[in-house]
C-alpha atoms as a printed R data frame, in Angstrom:
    type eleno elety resid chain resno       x       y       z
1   ATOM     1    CA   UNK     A     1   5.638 -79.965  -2.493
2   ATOM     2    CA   UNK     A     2   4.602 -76.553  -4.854
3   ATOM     3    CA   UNK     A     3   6.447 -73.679  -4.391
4   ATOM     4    CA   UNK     A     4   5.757 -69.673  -6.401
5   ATOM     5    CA   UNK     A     5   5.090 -70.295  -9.827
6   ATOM     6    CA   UNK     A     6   7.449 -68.845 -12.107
7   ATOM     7    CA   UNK     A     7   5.100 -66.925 -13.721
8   ATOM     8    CA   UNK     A     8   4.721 -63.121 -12.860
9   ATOM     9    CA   UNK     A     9   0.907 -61.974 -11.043
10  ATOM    10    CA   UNK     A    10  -0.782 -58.788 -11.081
11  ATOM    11    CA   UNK     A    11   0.766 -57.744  -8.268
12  ATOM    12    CA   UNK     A    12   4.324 -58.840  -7.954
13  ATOM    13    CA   UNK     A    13   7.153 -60.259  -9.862
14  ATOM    14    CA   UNK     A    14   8.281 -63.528  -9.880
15  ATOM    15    CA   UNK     A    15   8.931 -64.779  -6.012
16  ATOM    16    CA   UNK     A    16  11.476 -66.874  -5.393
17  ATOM    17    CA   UNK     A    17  10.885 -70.452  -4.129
18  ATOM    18    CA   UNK     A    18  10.882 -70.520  -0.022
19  ATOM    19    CA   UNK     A    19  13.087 -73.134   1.998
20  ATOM    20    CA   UNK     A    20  11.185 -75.738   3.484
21  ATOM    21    CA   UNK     A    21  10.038 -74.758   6.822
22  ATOM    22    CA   UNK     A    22   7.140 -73.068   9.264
23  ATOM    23    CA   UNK     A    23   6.708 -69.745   8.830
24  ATOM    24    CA   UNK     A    24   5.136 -67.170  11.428
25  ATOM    25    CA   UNK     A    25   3.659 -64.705  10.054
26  ATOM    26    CA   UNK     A    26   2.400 -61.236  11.794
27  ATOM    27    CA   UNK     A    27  -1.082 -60.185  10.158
28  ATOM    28    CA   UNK     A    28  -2.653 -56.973  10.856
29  ATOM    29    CA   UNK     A    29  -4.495 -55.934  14.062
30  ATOM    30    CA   UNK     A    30  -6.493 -53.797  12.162
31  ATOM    31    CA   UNK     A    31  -5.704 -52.137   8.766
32  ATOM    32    CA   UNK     A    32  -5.187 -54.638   6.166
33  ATOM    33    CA   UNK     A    33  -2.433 -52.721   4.987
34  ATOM    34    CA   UNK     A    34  -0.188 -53.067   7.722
35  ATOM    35    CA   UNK     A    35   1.082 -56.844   6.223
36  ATOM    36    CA   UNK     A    36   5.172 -56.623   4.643
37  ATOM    37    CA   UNK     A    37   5.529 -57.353   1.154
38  ATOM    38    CA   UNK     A    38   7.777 -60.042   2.390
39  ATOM    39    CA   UNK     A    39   4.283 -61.729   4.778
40  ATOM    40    CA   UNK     A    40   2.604 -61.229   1.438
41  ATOM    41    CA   UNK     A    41   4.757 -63.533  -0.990
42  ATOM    42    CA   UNK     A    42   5.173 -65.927   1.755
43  ATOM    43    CA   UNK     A    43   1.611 -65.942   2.099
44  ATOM    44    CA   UNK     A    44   1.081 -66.475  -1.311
45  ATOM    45    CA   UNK     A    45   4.463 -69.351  -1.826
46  ATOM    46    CA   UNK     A    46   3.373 -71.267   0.844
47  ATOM    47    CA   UNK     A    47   1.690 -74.686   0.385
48  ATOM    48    CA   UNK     A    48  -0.797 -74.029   3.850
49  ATOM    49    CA   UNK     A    49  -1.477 -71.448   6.034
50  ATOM    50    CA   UNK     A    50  -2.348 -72.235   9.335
51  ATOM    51    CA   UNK     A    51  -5.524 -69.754  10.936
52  ATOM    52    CA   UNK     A    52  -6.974 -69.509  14.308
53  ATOM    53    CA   UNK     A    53 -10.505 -68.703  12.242
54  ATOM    54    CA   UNK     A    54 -10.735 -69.640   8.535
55  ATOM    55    CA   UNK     A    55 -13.108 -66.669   8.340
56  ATOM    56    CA   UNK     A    56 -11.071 -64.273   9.840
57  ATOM    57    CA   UNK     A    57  -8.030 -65.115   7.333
58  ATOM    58    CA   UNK     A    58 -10.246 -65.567   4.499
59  ATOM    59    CA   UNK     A    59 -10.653 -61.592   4.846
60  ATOM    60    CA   UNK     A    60  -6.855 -60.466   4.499
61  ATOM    61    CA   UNK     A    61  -6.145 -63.313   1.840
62  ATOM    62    CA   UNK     A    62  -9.169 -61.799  -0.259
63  ATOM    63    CA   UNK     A    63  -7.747 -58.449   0.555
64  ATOM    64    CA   UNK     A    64  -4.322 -58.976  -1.279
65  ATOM    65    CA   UNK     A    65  -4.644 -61.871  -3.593
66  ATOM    66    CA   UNK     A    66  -3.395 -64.951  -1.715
67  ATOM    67    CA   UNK     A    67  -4.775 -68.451  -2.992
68  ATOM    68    CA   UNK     A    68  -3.095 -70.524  -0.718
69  ATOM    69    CA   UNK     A    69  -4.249 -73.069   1.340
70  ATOM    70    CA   UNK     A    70  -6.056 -72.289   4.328
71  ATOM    71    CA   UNK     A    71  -6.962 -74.435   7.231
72  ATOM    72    CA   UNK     A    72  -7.550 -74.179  11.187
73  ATOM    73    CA   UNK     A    73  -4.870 -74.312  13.834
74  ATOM    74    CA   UNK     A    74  -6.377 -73.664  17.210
75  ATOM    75    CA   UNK     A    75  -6.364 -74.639  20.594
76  ATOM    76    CA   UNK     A    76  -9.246 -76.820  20.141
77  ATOM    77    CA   UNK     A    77  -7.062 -78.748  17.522
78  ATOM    78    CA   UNK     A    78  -3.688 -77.969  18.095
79  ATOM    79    CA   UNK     A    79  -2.869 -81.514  19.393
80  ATOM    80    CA   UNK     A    80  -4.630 -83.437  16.709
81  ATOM    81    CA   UNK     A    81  -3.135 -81.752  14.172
82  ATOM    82    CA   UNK     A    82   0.448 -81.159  15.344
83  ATOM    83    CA   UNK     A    83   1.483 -85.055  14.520
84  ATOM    84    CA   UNK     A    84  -0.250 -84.480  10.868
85  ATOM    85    CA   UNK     A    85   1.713 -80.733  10.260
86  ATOM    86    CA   UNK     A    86   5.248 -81.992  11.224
87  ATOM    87    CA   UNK     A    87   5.059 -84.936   8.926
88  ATOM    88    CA   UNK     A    88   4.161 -82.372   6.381
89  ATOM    89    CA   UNK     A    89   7.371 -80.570   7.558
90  ATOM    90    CA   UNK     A    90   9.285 -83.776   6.802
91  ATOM    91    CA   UNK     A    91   8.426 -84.140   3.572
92  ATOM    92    CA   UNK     A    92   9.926 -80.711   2.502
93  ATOM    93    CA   UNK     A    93   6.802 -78.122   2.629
94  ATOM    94    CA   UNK     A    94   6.382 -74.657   3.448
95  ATOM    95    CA   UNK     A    95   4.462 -73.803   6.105
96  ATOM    96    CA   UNK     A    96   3.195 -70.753   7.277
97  ATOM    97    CA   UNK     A    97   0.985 -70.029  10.652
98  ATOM    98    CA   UNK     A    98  -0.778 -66.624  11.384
99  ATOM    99    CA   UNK     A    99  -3.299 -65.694  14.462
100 ATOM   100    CA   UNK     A   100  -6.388 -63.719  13.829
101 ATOM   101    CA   UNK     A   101  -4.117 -60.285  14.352
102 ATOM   102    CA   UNK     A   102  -0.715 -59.560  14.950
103 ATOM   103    CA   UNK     A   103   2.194 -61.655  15.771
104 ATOM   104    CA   UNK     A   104   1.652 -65.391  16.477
105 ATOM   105    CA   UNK     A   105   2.927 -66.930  19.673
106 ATOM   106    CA   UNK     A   106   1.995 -63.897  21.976
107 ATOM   107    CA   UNK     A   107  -0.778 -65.360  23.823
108 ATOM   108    CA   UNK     A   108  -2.102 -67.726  21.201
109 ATOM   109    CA   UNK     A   109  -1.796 -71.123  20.417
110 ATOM   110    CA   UNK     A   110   0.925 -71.302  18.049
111 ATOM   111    CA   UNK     A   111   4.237 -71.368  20.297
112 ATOM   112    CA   UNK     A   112   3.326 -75.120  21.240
113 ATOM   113    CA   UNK     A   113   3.785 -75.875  17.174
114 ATOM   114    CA   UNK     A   114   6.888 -73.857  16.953
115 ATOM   115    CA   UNK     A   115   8.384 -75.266  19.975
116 ATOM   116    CA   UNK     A   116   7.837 -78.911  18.494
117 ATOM   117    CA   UNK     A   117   8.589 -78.231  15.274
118 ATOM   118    CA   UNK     A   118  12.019 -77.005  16.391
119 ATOM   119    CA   UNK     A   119  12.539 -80.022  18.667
120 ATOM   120    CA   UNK     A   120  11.409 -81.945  15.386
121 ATOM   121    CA   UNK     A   121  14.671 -80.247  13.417
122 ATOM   122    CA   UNK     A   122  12.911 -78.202  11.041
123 ATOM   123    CA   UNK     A   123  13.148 -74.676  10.756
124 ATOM   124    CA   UNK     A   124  10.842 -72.001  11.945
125 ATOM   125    CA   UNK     A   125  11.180 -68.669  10.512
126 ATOM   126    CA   UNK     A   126   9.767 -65.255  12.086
127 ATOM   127    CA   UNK     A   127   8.494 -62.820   9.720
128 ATOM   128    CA   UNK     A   128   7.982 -59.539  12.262
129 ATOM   129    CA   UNK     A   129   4.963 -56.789  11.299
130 ATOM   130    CA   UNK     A   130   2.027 -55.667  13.633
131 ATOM   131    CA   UNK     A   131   2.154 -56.448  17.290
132 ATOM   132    CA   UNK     A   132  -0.745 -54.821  19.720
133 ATOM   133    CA   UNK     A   133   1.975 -54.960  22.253
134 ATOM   134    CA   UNK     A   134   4.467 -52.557  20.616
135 ATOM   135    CA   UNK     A   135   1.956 -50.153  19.268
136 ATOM   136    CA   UNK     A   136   0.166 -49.687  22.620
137 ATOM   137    CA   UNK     A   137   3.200 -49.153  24.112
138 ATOM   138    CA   UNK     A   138   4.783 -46.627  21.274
139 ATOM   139    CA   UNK     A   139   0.875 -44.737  21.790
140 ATOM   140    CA   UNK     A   140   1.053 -45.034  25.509
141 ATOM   141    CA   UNK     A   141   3.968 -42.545  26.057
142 ATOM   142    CA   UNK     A   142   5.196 -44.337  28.955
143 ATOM   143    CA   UNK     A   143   8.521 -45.339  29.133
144 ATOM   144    CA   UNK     A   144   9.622 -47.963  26.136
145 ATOM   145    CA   UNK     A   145  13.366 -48.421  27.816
146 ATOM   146    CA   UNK     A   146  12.754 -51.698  30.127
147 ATOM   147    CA   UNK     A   147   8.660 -53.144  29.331
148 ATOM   148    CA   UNK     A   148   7.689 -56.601  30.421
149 ATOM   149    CA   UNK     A   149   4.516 -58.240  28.295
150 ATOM   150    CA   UNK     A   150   2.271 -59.624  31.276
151 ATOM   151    CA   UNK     A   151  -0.599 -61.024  28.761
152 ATOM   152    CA   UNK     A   152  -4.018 -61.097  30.417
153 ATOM   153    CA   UNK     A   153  -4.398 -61.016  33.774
154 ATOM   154    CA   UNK     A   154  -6.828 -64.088  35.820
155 ATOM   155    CA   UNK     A   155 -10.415 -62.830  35.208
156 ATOM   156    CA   UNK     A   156 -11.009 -62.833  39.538
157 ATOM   157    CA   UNK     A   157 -10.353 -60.126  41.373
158 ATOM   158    CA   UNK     A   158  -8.404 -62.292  43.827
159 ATOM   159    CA   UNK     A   159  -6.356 -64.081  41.804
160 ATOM   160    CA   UNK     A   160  -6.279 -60.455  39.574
161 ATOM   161    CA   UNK     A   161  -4.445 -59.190  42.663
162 ATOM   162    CA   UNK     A   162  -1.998 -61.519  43.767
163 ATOM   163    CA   UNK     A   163  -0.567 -61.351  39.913
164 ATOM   164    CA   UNK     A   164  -0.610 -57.720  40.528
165 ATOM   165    CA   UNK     A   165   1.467 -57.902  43.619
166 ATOM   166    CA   UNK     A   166   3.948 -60.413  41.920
167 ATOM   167    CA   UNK     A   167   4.265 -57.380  39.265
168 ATOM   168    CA   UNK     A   168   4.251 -54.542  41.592
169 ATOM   169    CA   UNK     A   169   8.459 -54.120  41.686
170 ATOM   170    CA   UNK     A   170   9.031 -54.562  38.297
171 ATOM   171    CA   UNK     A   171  11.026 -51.848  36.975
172 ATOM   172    CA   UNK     A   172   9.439 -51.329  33.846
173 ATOM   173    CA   UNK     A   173   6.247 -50.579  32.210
174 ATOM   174    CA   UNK     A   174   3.428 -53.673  32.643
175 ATOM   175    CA   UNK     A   175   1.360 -54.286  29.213
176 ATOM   176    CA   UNK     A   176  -1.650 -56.159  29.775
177 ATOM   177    CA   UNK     A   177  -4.401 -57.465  27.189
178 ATOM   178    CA   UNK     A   178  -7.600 -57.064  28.316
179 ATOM   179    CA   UNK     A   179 -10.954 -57.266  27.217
180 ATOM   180    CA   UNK     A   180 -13.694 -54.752  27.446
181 ATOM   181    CA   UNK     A   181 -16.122 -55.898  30.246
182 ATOM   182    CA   UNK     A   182 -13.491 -56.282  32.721
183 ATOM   183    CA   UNK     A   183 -11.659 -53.367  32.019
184 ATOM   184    CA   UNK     A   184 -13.095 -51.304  35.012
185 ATOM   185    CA   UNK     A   185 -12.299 -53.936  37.649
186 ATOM   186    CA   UNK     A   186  -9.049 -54.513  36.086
187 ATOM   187    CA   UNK     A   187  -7.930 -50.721  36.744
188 ATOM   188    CA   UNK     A   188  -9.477 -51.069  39.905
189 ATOM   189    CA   UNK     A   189  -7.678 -53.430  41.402
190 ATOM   190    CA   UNK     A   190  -4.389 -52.207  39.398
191 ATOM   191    CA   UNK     A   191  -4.742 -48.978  41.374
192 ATOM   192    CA   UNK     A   192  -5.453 -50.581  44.547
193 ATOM   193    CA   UNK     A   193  -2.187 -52.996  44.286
194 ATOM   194    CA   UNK     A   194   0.411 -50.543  42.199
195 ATOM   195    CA   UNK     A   195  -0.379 -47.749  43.665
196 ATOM   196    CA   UNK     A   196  -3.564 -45.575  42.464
197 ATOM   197    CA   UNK     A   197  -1.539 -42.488  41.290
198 ATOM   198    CA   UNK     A   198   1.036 -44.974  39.266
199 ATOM   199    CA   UNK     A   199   0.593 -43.420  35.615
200 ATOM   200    CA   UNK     A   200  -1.353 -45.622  32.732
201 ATOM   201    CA   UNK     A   201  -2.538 -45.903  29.799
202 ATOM   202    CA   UNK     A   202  -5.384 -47.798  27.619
203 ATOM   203    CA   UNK     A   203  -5.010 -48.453  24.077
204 ATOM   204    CA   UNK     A   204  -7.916 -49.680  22.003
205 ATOM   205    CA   UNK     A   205  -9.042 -50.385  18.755
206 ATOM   206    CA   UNK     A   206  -5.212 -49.617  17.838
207 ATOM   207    CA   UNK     A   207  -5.178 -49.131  13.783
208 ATOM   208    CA   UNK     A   208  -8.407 -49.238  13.525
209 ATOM   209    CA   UNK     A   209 -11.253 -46.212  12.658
210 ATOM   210    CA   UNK     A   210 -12.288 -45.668  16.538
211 ATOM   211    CA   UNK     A   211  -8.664 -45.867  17.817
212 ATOM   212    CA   UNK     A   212  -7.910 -44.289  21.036
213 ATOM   213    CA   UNK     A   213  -5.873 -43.609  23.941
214 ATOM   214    CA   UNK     A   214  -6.650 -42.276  27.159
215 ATOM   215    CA   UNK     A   215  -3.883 -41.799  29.744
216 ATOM   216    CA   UNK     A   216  -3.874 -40.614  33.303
217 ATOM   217    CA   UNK     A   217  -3.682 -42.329  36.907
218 ATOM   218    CA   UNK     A   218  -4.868 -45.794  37.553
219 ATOM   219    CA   UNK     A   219  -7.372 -44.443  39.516
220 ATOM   220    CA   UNK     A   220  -8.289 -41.559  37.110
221 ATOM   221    CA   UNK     A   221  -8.830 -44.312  34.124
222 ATOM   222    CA   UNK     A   222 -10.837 -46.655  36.750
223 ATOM   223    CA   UNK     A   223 -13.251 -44.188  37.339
224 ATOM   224    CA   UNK     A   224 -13.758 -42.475  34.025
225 ATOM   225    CA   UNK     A   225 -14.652 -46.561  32.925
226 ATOM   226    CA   UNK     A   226 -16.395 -47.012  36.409
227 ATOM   227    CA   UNK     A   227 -19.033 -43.793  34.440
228 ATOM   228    CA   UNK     A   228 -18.498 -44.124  30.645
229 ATOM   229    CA   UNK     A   229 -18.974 -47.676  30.704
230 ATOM   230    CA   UNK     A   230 -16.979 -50.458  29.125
231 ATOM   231    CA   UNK     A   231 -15.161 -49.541  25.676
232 ATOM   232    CA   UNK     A   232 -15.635 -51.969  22.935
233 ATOM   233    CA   UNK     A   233 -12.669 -53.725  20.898
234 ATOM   234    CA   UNK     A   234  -9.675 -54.910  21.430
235 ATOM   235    CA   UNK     A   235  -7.606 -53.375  24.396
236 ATOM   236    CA   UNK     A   236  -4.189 -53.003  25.591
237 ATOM   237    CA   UNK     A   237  -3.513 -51.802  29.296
238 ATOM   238    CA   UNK     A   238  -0.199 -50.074  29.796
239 ATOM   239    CA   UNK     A   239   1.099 -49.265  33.385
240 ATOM   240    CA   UNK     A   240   3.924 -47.429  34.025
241 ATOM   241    CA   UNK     A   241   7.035 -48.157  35.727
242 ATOM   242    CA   UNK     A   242   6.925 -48.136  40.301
243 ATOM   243    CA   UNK     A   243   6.768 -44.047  41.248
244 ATOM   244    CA   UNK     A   244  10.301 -43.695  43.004
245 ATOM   245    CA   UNK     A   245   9.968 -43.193  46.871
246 ATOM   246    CA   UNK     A   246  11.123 -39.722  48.443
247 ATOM   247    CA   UNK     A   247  12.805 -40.652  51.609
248 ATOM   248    CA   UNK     A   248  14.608 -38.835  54.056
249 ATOM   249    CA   UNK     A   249  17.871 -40.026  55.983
250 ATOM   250    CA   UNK     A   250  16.286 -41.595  58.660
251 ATOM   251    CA   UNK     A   251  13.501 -43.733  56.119
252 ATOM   252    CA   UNK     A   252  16.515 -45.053  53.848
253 ATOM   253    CA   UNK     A   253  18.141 -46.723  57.324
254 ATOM   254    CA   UNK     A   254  15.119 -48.230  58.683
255 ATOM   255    CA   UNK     A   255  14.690 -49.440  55.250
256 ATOM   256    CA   UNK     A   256  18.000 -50.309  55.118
257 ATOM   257    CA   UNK     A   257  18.065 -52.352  58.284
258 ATOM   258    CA   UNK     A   258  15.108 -54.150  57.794
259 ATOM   259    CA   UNK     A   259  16.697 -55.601  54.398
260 ATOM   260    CA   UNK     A   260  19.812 -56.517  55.865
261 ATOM   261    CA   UNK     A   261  17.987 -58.796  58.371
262 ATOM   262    CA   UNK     A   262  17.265 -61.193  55.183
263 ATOM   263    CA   UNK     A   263  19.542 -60.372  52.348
264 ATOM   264    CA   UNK     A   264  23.968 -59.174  52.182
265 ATOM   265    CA   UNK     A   265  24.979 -55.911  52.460
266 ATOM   266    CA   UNK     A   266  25.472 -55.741  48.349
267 ATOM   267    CA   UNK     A   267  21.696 -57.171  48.077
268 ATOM   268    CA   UNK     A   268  20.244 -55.247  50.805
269 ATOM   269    CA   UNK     A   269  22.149 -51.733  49.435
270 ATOM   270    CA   UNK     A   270  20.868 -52.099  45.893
271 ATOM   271    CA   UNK     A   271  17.724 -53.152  46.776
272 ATOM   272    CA   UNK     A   272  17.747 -49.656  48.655
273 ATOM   273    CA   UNK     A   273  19.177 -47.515  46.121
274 ATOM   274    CA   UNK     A   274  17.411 -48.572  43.290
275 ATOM   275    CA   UNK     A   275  13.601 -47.776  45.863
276 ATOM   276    CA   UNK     A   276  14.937 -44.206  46.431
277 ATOM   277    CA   UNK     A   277  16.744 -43.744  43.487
278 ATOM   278    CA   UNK     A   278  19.864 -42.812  45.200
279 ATOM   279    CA   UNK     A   279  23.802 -43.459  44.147
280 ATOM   280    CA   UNK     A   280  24.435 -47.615  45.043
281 ATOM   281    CA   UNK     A   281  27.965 -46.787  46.820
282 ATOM   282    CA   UNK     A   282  26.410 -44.296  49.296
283 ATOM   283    CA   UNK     A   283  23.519 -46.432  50.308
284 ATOM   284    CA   UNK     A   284  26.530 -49.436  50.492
285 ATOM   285    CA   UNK     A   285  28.831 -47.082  52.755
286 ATOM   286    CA   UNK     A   286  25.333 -47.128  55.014
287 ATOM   287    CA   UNK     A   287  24.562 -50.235  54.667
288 ATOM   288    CA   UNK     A   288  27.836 -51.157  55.740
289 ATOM   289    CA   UNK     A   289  28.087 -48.863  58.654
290 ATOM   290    CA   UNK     A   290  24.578 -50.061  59.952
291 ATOM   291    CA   UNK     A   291  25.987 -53.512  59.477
292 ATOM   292    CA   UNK     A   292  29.118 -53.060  61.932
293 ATOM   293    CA   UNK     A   293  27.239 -51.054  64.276
């Protein structure tokens, strides 16, 4: 299989030859600029690059001089071609496999490739760069400590809210993809199930000219949607982490004793503590006491 040429090009040096392999590659969500030098000469070394839309690659390969190969990967493919792209694989070549933006294998066809090419023995190198998820949460200005990628949520309201609900503890910030008609009902029924005064946030076009994010309440965002109308682009929903209850003594033990009926003292007490935010060995000594009594 063909590997860099030795031969210097406009823009870079010689690049060395790659290891045999598949290579996922993050692309930008936006700027074409946001691609490392390193995605670049892989781009460029490798013998095919796999695209969602030929079109869509065709763009950022014009943009900075890659020749390669191109040719679709999607899910209307994926299992036709899979056979075809390991044997490839065998045989020594380099592979590489981008989406349309950001990092492959966050909600897009290409983990089911990766995951077989692994079983297959060959090697499958990330290459990090642009992510929608990282940047909407670094603009969100919610907390970045503990996050938990949700993808998008069922397009139903019911089924919309029972994923909600299965999210609703989670002690972290929620990041959603969403798209730009359903955006209102979305917050709608975010507010309804986490709470409408839970803090948010909704990223869109992120890199791009019309980039913007608009924070508030759940139910705040939901209305100013509800009245602008839908946004256009590509959007990231951000939702911060559960608001901590304020409880007095006599809340935190009928709490208390309605978790010990299911779950230990240790369970039921850090359950508990970590609702109210209070120290774990004082809601234990209660939990204890209310135990024995």
């Amino acid at each position: 299989m063909s590997r860099v040429s030795g031969e210097p090009n406009s823009r870079t040096e010689a690049t060395q030859a790659l290891d045999p392999g598949l290579y996922i590659v993050a692309t930008p969500i936006g700027n074409l600029r946001d691609i490392t030098l390193r995605a670049i000469d892989t781009l460029r070394a490798a013998d095919e690059i796999l695209a969602e839309d030929t079109r869509v690659a065709r763009r950022l390969m014009d943009a900075h001089d890659i020749r390669s190969k191109v040719t679709p990967y999607h899910d209307h493919n994926g299992a036709k071609r899979r056979p075809e792209i390991l044997q490839k694989l065998s045989e020594g070549a380099v592979i590489a496999q981008i989406s349309d933006a950001g990092t492959p294998m966050v909600s897009d066809p290409g983990w089911k490739l990766a995951r077989d090419a692994m079983d297959a023995g060959h090697r499958v190198i990330p290459l990090p760069g642009a992510s929608a998820l990282l940047a909407g949460l670094v603009a969100s200005g919610l907390a970045s400590d503990r996050f938990m990628f949700c993808g998008f949520l069922p397009p139903k309201s019911g089924a919309r809210q029972k994923a909600l609900k299965d999210l609703a503890t989670v002690p972290g910030t929620l990041v959603f993809y969403e798209s730009g008609p359903r955006l209102t009902d979305c917050l709608r029924d975010a507010a309804t199930v986490l709470g409408e005064q839970r803090e948010a946030a909704v990223c869109r076009e992120l890199t791009k000219l019309f980039e913007e994010t608009r924070r508030g309440s759940l139910q705040s965002l939901a209305d100013h949607y509800s009245e602008a109308g839908y946004p256009k682009g590509e959007i990231v929903v951000l939702v911060g982490p559960p608001i901590k209850a304020q409880a007095d003594e006599e809340t935190v033990d009928t709490a208390l004793r309605h978790a010990l009926e299911t779950q230990s003292v240790k369970q039921a007490a850090a359950e508990i503590a970590d609702l109210f935010d209070l120290p774990k060995r004082q809601v234990y000594q209660r939990a204890l006491a209310l135990k024995d009594g």
